[in-house]
N, C-alpha and C positions, 0 to 999 in steps of 0.2 A: 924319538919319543921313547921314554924308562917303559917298560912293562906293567910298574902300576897305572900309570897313565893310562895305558891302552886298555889296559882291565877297567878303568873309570872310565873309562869314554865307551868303549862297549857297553857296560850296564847300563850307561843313560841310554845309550842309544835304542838298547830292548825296554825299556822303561815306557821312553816315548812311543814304541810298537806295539806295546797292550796298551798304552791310552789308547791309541788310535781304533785298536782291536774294537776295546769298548765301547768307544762311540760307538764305532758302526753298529756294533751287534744292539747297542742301546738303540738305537734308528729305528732299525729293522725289526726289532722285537715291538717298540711303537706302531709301527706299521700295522705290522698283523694286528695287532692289539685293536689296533682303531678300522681296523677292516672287520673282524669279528665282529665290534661293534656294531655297525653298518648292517652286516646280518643278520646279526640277531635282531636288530631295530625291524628289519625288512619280516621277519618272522613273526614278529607280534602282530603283525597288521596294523588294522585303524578303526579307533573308536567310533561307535555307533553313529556320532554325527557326522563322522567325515566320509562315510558311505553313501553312492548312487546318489549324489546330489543333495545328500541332507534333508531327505524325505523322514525319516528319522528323526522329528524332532520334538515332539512330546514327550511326555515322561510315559503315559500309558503305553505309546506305540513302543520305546524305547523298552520299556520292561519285557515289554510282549515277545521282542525279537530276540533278547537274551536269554529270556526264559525256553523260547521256541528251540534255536539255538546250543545253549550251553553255553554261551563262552563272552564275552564282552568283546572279542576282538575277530578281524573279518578284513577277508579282502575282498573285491570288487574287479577284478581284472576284468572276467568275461561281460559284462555288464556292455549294452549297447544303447545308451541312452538316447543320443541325440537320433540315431537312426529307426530308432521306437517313434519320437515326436513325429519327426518327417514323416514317417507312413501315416502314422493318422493324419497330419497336416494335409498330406497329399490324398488321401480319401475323401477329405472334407472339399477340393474343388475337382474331384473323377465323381460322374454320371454316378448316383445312387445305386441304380441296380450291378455295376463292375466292381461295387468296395463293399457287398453285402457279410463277407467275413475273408479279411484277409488274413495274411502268416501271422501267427504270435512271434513277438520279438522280446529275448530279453531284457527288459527296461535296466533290471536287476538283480543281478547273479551275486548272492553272497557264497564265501567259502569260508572257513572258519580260517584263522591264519593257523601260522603254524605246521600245515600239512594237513589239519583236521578232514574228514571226510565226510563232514556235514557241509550240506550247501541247500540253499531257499534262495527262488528266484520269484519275479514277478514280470510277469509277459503279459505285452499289450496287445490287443488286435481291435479290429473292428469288426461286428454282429450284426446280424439281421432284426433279431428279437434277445428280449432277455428269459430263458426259459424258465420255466419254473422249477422247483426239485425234484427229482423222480420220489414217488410215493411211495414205492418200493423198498426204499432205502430206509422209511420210515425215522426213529428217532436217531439214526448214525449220524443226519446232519442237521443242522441249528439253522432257521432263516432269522434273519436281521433289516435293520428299516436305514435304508441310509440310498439313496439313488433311486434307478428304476428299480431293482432287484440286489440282492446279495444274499448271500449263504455262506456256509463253510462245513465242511466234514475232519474227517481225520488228515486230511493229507493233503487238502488244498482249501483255498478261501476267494469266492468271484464276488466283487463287486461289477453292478451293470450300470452305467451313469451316462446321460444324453448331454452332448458338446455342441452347443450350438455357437458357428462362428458366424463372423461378419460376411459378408458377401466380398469375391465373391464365393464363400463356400457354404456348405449349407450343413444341415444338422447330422451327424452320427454318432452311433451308438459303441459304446467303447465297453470295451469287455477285458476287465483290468484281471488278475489270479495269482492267485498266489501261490506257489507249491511249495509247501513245505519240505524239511528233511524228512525220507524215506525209513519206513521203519520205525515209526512212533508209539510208544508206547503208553501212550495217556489221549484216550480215545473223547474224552468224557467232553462237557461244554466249555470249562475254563479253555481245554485247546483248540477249541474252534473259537471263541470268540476270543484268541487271541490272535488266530491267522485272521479271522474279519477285521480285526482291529488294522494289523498291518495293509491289508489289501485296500481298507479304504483312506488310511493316511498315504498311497502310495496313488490313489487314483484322484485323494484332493490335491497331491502334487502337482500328478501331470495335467490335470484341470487347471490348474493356475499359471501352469507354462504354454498353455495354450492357449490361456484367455476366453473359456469356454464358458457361457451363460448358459441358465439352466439346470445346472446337473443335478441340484436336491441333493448332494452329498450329506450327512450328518458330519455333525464336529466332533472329536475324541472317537471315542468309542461307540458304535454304536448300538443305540437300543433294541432288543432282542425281536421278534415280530411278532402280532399275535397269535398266529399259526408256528412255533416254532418244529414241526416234524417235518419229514418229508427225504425227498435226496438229491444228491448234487450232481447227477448224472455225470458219474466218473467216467 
């Protein structure tokens, strides 16, 4: 073989070794690309309706929560829903006087995605009575007509509302709350009757996954009460 020969056949040969080069690095630079992807998708969270079971589905409650919030988007990791049902479920056939107020569970843990450090949860338990506001508190919280009882302050919002099941379990009292993000800055009624708001589309939820007759929920949002002073004995 002449030398130029070997000179031509060598350059093809390097020719064909940065193709090759290229692919790969074109691969792999795909790769990462569509993994970053992936991440960042994981970092925006999930739109208000695809949260806690889609309790979230009005436009009222819906506003309320992003308003409450900041942000339109939210994860739900810590959320323990179906083990929130089961305890009431299982109150409703244990002896009345043993389920007179059980653990709060979180039904639903929002976090803001992203890493945000806002998060609003809603915890269920079971009550003895629905109390009324402490009076003390005077105008800090707002009472509302929707169940047995509800109210809302700066920093939380309780719907009270009676489940009554089929046999064989029988009637209890469900003490739905709502806790907002800490550190609020807007004390006034729009932000209490927007935690009311949420806590009672959160308690017509779980009412309808239980199949509860009785409970006198209101629809939407509900109407302010005639007494609105009082307090919500934080």
């Amino acid at each position: 073989m002449s030398r130029s020969q070997a000179t031509s056949r060598g350059r093809k040969i390097s020719a064909i070794a940065l193709a090759s080069l290229g692919a790969v690095a074109a691969v792999v630079i795909t790769g990462c690309s569509r993994g970053s992807g992936k991440a960042a998708d994981e970092d925006h969270g999930s739109a208000v309706a695809q949260v806690c079971g889609g309790f979230v589905e009005e436009a009222p409650t819906e506003a309320a929560l992003e308003v409450v919030m900041g942000t339109e988007r939210f994860t739900d990791d810590l959320s323990e829903p179906e083990r929130a049902l089961e305890a009431l479920r299982e109150a409703a056939r244990t002896e009345q006087a043993d389920v007179s107020r059980t653990q709060a569970i979180p039904y639903c843990w929002l976090l803001s995605a992203g890493g945000g450090k806002q998060d609003l949860r809603v915890e269920l338990r079971t009550a003895a009575e629905a109390p009324a506001p402490d009076p003390r508190l005077g105008d800090q919280v707002s009472s509302f007509t929707s169940g047995e009882r509800a109210f809302a302050s700066v920093s939380r919002g309780k719907v009270y509302f009676n489940c009554r099941l089929g046999a064989p379990g029988h009637e209890i009292l469900v003490d739905t709350t709502v806790r907002g993000p800490a550190g609020s800055q807007e004390p006034g009624r729009d932000h209490r009757t927007r935690l009311i708001t949420l806590a009672n589309a959160a308690a017509r939820h779980v009412s309808a996954a239980l199949g509860c007759e009785g409970d006198r929920l209101a629809p939407g949002v509900p109407a302010p009460a005639a007494s609105t002073s009082g307090g919500a004995g934080r």
